[in-house]
C-alpha positions in Angstrom: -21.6 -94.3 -27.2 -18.2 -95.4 -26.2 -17.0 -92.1 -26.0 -19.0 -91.4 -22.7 -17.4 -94.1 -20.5 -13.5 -92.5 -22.2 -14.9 -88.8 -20.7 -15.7 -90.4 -17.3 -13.2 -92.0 -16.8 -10.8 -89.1 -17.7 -13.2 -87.2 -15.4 -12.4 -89.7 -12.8 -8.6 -89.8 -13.5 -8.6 -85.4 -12.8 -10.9 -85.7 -9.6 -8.2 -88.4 -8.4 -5.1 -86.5 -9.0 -6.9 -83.3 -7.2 -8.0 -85.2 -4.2 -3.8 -86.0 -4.0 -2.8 -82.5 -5.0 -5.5 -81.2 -1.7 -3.5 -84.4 0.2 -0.3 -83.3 -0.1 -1.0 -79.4 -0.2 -2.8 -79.7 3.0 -0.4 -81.9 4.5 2.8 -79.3 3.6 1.8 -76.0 4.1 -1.9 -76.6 6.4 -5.3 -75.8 5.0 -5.6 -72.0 6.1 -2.9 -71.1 4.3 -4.0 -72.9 1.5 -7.7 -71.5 1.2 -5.9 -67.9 1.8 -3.7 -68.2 -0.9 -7.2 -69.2 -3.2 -8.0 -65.6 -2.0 -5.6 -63.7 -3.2 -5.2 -65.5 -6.1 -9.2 -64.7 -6.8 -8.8 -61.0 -5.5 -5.9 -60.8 -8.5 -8.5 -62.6 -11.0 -11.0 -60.1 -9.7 -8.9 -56.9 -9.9 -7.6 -57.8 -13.9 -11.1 -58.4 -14.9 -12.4 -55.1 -13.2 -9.5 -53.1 -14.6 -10.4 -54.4 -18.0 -13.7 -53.7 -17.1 -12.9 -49.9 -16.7 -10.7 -49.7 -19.3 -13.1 -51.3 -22.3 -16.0 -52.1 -21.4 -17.6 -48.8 -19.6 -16.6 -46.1 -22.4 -18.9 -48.7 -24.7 -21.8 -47.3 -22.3 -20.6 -43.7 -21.7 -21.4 -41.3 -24.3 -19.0 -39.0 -24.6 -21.0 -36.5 -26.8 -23.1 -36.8 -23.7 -20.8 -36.2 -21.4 -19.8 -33.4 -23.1 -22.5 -31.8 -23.9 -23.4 -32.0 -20.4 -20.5 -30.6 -19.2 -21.0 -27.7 -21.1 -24.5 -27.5 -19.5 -22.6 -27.7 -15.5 -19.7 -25.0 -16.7 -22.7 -22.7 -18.4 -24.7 -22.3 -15.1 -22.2 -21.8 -12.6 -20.4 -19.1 -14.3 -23.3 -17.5 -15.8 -21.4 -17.5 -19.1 -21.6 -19.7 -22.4 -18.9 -22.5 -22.4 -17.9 -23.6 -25.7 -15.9 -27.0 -25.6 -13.8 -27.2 -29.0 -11.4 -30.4 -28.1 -12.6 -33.8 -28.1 -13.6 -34.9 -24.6 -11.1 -37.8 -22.8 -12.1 -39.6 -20.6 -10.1 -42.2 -17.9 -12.0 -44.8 -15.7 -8.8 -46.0 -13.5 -7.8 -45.3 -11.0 -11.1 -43.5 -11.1 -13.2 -41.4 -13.7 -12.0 -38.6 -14.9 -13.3 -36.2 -18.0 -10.6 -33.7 -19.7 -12.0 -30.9 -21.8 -9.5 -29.2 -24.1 -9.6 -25.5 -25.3 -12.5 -24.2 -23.1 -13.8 -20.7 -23.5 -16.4 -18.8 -21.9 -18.5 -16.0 -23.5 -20.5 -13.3 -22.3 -23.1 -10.7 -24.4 -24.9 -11.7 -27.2 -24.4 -14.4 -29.4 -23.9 -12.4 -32.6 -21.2 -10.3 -30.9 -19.2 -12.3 -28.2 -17.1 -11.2 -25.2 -14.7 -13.3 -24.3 -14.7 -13.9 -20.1 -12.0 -16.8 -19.6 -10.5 -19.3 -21.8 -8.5 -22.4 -20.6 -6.5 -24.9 -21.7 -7.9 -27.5 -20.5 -10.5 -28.3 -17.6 -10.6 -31.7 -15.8 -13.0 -32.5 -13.5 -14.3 -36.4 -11.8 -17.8 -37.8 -12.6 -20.3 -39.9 -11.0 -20.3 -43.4 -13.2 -23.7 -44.6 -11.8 -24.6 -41.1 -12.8 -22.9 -41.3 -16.2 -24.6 -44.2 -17.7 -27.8 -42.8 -16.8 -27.1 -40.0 -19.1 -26.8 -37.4 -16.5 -23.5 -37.0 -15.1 -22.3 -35.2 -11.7 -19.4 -33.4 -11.8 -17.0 -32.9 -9.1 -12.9 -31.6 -8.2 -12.4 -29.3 -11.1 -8.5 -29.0 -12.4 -8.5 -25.7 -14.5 -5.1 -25.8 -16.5 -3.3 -22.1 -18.0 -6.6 -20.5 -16.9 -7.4 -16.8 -18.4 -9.6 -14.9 -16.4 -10.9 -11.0 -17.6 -12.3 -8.7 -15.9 -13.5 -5.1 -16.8 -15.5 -2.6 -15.4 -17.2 -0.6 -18.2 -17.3 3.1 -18.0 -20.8 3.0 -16.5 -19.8 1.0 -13.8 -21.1 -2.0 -14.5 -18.6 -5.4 -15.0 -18.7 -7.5 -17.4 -19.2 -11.0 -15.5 -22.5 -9.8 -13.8 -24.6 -13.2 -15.6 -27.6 -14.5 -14.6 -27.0 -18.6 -14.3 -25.7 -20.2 -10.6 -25.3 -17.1 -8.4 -28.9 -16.8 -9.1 -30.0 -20.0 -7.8 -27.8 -19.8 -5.3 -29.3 -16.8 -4.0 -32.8 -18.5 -4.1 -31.6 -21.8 -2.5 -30.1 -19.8 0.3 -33.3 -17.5 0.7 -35.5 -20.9 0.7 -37.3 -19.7 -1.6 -37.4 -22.5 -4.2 -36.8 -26.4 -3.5 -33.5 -27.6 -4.6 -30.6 -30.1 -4.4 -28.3 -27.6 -5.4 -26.7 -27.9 -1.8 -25.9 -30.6 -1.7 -24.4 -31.0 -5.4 -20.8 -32.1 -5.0 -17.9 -29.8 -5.9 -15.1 -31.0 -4.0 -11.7 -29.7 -4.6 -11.3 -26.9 -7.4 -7.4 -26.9 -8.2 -6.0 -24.0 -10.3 -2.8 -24.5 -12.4 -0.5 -21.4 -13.3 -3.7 -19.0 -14.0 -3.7 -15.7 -15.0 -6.5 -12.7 -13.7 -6.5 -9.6 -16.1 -8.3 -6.5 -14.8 -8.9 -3.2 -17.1 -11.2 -0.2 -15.2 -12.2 2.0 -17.9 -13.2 4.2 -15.6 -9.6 5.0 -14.0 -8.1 3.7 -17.4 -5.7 1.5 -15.6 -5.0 -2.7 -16.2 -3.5 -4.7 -13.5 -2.2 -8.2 -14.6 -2.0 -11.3 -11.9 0.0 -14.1 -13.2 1.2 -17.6 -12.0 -2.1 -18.2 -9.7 -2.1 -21.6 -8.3 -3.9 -23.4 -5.4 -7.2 -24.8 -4.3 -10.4 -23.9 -3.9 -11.8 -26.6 -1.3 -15.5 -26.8 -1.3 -17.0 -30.0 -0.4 -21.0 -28.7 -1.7 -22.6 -25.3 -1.8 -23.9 -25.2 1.8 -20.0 -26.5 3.6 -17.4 -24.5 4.8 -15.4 -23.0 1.6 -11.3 -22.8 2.1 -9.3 -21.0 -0.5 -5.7 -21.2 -0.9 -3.7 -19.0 -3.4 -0.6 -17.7 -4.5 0.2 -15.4 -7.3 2.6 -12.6 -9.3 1.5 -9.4 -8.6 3.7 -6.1 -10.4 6.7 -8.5 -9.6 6.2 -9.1 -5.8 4.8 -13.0 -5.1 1.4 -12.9 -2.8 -0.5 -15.6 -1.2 -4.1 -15.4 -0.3 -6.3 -17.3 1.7 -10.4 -17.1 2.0 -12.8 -19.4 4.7 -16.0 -19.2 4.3 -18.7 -21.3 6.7 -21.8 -20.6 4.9 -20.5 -19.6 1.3 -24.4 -19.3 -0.5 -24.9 -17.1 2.1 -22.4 -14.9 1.9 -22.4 -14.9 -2.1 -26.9 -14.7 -2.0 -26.5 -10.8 -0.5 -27.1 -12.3 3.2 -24.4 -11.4 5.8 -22.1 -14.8 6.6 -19.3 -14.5 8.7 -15.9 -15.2 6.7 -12.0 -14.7 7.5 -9.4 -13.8 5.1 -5.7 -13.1 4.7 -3.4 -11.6 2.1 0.9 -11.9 2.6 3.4 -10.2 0.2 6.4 -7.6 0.9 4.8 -4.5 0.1 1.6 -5.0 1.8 0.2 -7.6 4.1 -3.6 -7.8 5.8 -6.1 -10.1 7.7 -9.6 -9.0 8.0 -12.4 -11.3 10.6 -15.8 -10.4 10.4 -19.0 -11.0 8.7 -20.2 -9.2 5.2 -22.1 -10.0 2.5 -21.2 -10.5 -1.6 -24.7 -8.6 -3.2 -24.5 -5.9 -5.5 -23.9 -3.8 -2.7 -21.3 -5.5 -1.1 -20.9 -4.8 2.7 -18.3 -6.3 5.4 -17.7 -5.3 9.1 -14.9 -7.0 11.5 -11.6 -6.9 12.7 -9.2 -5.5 9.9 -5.4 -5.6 10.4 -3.1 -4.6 8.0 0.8 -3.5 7.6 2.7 -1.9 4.3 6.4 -1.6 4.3 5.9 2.5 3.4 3.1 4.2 1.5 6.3 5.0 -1.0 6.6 1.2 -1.7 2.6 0.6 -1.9 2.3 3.6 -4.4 5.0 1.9 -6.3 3.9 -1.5 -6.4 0.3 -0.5 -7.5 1.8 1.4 -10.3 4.4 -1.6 -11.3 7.2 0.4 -10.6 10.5 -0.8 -8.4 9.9 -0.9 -4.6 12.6 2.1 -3.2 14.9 0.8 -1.5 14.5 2.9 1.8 12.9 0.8 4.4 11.3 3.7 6.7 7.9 4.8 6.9 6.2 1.2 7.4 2.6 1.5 8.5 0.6 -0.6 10.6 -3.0 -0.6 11.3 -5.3 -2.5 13.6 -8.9 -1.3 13.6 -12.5 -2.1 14.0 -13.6 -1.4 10.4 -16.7 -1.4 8.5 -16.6 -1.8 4.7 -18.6 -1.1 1.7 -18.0 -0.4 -2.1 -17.7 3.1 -1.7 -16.7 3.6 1.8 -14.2 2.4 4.7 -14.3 3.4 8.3 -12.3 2.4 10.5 -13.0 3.2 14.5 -10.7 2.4 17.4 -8.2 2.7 15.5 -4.1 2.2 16.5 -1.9 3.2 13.8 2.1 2.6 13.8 4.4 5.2 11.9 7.7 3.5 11.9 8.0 4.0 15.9 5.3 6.4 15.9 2.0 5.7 17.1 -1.1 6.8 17.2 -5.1 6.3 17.9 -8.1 7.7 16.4 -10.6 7.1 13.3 -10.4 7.7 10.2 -12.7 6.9 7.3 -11.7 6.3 3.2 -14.4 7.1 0.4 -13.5 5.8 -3.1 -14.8 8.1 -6.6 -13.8 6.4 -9.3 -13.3 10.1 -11.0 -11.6 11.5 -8.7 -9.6 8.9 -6.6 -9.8 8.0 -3.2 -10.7 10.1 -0.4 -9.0 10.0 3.5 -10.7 12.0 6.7 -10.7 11.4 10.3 -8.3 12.6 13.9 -5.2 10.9 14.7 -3.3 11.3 18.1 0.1 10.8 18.2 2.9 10.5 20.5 5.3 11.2 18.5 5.7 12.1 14.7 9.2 11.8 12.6 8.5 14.0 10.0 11.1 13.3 8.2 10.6 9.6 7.6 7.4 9.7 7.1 8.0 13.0 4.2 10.7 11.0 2.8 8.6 7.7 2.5 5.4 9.4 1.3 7.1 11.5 -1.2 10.4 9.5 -2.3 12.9 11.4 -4.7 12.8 11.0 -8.6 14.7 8.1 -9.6 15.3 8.9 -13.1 18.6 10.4 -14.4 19.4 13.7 -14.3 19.2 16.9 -12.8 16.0 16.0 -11.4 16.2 15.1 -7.9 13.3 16.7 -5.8 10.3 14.9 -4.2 7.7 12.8 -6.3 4.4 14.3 -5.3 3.0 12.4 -7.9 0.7 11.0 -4.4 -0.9 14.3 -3.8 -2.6 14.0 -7.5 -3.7 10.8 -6.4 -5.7 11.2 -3.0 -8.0 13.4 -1.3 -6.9 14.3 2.5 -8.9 16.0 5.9 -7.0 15.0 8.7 -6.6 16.2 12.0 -3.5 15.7 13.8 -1.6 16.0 17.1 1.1 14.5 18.4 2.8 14.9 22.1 6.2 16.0 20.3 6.5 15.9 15.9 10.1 16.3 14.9 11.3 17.2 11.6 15.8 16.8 11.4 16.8 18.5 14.8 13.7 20.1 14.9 11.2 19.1 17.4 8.0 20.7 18.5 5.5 19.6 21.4 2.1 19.6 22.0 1.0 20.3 18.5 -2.5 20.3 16.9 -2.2 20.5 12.6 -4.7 20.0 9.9 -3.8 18.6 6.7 -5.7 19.0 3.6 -4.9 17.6 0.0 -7.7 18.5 -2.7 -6.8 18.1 -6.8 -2.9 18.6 -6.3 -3.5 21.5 -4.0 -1.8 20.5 -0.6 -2.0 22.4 2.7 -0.6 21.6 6.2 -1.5 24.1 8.9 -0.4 24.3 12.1 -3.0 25.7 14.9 -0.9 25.3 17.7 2.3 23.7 19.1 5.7 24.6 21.5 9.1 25.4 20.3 12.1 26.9 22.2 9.5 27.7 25.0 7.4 29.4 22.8 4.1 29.1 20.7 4.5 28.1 17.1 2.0 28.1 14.0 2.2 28.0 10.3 1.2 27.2 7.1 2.6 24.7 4.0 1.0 25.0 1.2 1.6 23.5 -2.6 -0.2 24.6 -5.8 -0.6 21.8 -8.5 1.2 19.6 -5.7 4.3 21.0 -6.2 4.4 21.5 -10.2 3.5 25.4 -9.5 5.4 25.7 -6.4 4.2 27.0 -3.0 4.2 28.8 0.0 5.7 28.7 3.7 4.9 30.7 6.8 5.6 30.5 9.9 4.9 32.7 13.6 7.2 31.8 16.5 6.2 34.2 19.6 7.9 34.3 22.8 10.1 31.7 22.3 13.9 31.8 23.3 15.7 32.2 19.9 19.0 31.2 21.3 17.2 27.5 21.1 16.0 28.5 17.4 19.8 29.1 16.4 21.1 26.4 17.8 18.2 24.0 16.4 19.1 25.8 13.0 23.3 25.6 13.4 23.5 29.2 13.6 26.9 30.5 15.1 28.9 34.0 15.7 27.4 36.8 17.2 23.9 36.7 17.0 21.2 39.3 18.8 19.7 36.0 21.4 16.8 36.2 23.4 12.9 35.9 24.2 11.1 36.8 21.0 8.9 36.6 18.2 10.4 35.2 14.3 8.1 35.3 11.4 8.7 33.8 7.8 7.1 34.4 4.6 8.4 32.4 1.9 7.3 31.3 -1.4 7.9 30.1 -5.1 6.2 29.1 -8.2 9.0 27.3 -9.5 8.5 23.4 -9.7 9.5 22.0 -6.1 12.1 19.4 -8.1 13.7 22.0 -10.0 13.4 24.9 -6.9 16.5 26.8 -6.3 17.3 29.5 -4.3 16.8 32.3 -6.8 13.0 31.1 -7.4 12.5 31.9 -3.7 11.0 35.1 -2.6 9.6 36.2 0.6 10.5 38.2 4.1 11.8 37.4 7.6 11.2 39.8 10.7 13.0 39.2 13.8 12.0 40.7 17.3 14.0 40.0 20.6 13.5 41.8 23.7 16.2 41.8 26.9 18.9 39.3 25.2 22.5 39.0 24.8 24.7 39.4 21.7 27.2 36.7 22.4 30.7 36.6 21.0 30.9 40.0 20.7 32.9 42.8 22.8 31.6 46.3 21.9 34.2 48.5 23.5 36.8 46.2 21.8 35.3 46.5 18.6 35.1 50.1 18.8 39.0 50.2 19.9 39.5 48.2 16.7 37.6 49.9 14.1 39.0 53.4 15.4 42.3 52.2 14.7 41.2 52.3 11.2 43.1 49.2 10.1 40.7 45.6 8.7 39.9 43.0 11.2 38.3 39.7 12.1 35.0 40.1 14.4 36.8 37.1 16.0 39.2 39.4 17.3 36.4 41.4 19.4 34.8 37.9 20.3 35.6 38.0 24.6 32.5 39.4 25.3 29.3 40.1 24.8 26.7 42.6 24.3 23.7 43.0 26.5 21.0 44.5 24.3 17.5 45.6 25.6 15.4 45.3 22.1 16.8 44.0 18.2 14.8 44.6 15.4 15.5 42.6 11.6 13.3 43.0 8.8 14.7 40.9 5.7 14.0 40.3 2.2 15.0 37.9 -0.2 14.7 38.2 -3.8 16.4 36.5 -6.6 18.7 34.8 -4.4 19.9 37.7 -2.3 18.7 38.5 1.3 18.5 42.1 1.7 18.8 43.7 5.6 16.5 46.6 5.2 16.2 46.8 8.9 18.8 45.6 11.6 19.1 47.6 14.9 19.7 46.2 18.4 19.7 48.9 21.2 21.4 48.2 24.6 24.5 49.9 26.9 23.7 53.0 25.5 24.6 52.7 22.1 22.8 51.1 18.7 24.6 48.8 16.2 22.6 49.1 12.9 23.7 46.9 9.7 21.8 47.5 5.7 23.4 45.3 3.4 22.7 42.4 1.0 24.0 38.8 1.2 23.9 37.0 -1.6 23.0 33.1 -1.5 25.0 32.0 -4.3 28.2 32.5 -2.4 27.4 33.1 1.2 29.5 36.4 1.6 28.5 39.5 3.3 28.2 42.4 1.9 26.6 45.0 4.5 27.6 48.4 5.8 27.3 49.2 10.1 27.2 51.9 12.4 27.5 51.9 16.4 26.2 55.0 17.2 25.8 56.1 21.3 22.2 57.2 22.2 22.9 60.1 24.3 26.4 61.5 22.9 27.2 64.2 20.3 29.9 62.3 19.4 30.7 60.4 16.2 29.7 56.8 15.3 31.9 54.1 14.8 31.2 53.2 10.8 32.0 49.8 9.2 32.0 47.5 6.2 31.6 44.0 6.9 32.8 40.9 4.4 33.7 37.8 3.9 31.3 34.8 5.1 29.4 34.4 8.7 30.4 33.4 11.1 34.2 34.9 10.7 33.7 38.2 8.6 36.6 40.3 8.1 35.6 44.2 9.4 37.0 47.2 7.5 36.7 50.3 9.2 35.2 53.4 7.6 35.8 57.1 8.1 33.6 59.1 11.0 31.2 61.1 9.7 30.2 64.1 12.2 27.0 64.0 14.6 25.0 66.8 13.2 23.5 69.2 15.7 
């Protein structure tokens, strides 16, 4: 019993020496200060008791076989895919709860004979606790780590990620046709670490590989705006991509939903602002504008290849376009050539068989040729010999266009008011001109290739009452040449390869036709005085003049290399100068015999032999022959 009254009056003794510690503490620093420093010290208390709390005490009443199986459950039905889980599960309660999954695959077709969909190294994602210890867990902001993604579209055209499982009940949430919380499931943020997208088409046997894809799919629930933010490795070039979405289930249910989306690299950039739909028969219509730094550098990013180093025949497209999977048309159309524009429509239909197909009416107002030749069709860049075009894009597309253009150039070349078809179909290639204006005259034509290019091809041209003093100087032609208001027709062709055509594969014919010109650089009664001396000259040396002519006529061949005169008269001032005679390409000299015979006189004509190399040939004279009776 004594040991009661020793406990009080210890009791006592503590109560005392509080009631002087409150004294003192209250008279030094004030009794708010006091009661708040009691707060903070109870707040600590209460955050190292909640922290243990977290850290010992709630994985004794999560299940992690649970969790995980669940898990499995949540990554099952939104991919439409079996996940298989083979790691242990970890899971973190501070600073919040967080499940990692280790080595996570996902399988498609039966169970007996797997296809593997996507495999990851690991998959994080945050969890509901309240949730959790009822043995249901809510998953939410997924981290996907070394993601591997594969898609394939089997030779019946079907893909190998077309699953029944979340798109389904998607669909049927956004229809209203069934009941469900499914909208309002949390996702949150869906972050993607250095993933990797690997795309085979057995139909077009061709695999694309997209590496290094990171960013963030942010997606609050199924019926919020969607935001996607990515960037990836493309064939070497780095793109980014970007997708918004405002009512995602019903864009991805087969109903139209309005969505915006943009894609940046260096060979090709776009942004496209519409509405569309994700069904099986996927359909979009919008705003669609789009710029590549040269269908040369497209071509050879989609085939992996180096981007050429030329930086002409950029493209740039703003349109009103409507979309689906096997069609693209785009109306009101402004395309950009380099500096060349143009308006019009044109519409794309894609066959898997037989590649893509491109028809529609451009107008230009002007057209450099030769840019937009040398970006389409850049030259071999392997070594050797080889150093033509690569027409390897005429094998690849299907083309019915109509073009025209206020003035289409081509080197010095430049035509007006022309109106051309162009038509590519299985490597055979054809460009016709219907009608344009050249050197005040009407020009049309035809370029056509055979096997595009592999089995050569053919050129023609008609230029009719045009002034062919313009032609020569638009060609570099100089000397004395028969000049005036005419008609030129070539007819040329080969069926050697285009990158390995030379001059001796060429064969065709020329005809020339001028009516009331002048032969400039050339003095006919000094030539004659020349030639009757009978001593070897330069035409130079009859060049004070010229020769007024009232009609020439050329007809040429070339074969093998040599272009052979088998007609060449020009009539004017009473007299005829007629040249027959070959002149061979491989060294540019002349080798042709002449005559200038007078139309009305009995007497003898001047003869010639002419050599050397245009425009300075070296004239030897050749003994008269008699004028018969």
């Amino acid at each position: 019993m004594k040991a009661y009254p020793v406990a009080f009056n210890r009791l006592k003794a503590r109560r005392t020496a509080m009631r002087q510690f409150f004294t003192i503490a209250s008279r030094k620093i004030g009794w708010r200060e006091f009661f708040l420093s009691r707060t903070v010290a109870w707040l600590l208390v209460g955050a190292v008791v909640l922290t243990a709390l977290f850290k010992f005490a709630l994985p004794l009443f999560v299940s992690t076989a649970s969790v995980r199986t669940n898990m499995e459950d949540v990554l099952s039905s939104w991919t439409g895919a079996r996940a298989n889980i083979a790691g242990d599960p970890q899971i973190s309660f501070w600073p919040h709860p967080v499940l990692t999954l280790r080595s996570v695959t996902f399988e498609g077709g039966d169970a007996a004979a797997p296809e593997l969909l996507a495999r990851a190294d690991a998959i994080a994602a945050g969890f509901d606790i309240l949730a959790a210890l009822r043995g249901t867990p809510v998953f939410y902001d997924f981290h996907l780590i070394n993601p591997v993604f594969k898609v394939e579209r089997r030779l019946d055209g079907t893909f190998n990620w077309r699953r029944a499982g979340w798109m389904a009940d998607a669909i049927a949430d956004a229809s209203g046709k069934s009941p469900s919380t499914a909208r309002n499931t949390p996702i949150g943020d869906i972050e993607i670490v250095n993933g990797t997208l690997e795309l085979t088409d057995h139909v077009t046997s061709s695999t694309h590989r997209v590496s290094t894809i990171t960013g963030s799919v942010q997606w609050p629930t199924p019926a919020t705006r969607m935001s996607t933010d990515l960037s990836a490795l493309m064939n070497g070039e780095k793109v980014q991509w970007s997708v918004t979405c405002d009512e995602p289930l019903m864009l991805l249910s087969g109903r139209n939903s309005t969505f915006q989306t943009s894609f940046n690299s260096i060979p090709l950039a776009f942004s496209f602002d519409g509405n569309g739909n994700g069904s099986s028969h996927p359909f979009a219509t919008g705003q669609l504008q789009l710029k590549a730094k040269s269908a040369g550098a497209l071509l050879a990013w989609f085939k992996g290849d180096p981007l050429p180093p030329a930086l002409t025949g950029s493209v740039a497209i703003d349109t009103s376009v409507t979309m689906s999977a096997q069609a693209l048309k785009m109306d009101n159309l402004s395309l950009s050539l380099d500096d060349a524009n143009a308006t019009g429509v044109l519409g794309v239909a894609w066959d898997g068989a037989r590649g893509p197909r491109i028809d529609g009416t451009l107008a230009f107002d002007r057209l450099d040729l030769t840019a937009l030749f040398s970006s389409a069709f850049p030259l071999h860049q392997q070594p050797g010999p080889v150093n033509g075009p690569d027409m390897a894009l005429l094998k690849q597309i299907r083309l019915d266009l109509r073009l025209s253009a206020q003035a289409a150039s081509y080197g010095p070349t430049t035509v007006t008011d022309v109106a051309a078809g162009i038509m590519v179909e299985n490597g055979r290639a054809s460009i016709d001109i219907g009608d344009g204006t050249f050197a005040g005259g009407s020009i049309s034509g035809r370029i056509a290739l055979a096997d595009a290019g592999a089995k050569g091809g053919q050129l023609q041209f008609a230029l009719k009452n045009a002034d062919l003093a313009t032609v020569a100087a638009s060609l570099g032609l100089t000397g004395p040449l028969p000049l005036g208001r005419g008609v030129l027709f070539v007819d040329l062709s080969t069926v050697e390869p285009l990158s390995k055509m030379t001059a001796d594969g060429v064969s065709g014919e020329f005809r020339y036709s001028a009516n009331n010109g002048t032969m400039v650089n050339f003095d006919v009664p000094e030539f004659e005085r020349l030639a009757t001396q009978g001593h070897v000259f330069n035409v130079s040396h009859a060049a004070n003049g010229s020769f007024a002519f009232t009609r020439a006529e050329i007809v040429a061949t070339l074969r093998k290399g040599v272009v052979e005169l088998t007609t060449a008269d020009i009539s004017g001032e009473g007299r005829t100068l007629s040249l027959a005679g070959i002149i061979p390409f491989r060294n540019g000299k002349l080798a042709l015999a002449g005559a200038i015979r007078p139309d009305d006189s009995p007497t003898s004509a001047v003869r010639f032999y002419v050599d050397g190399s245009w425009p300075s040939p070296v004239i030897s004279p050749l003994p008269a022959v008699p004028a018969q009776p």
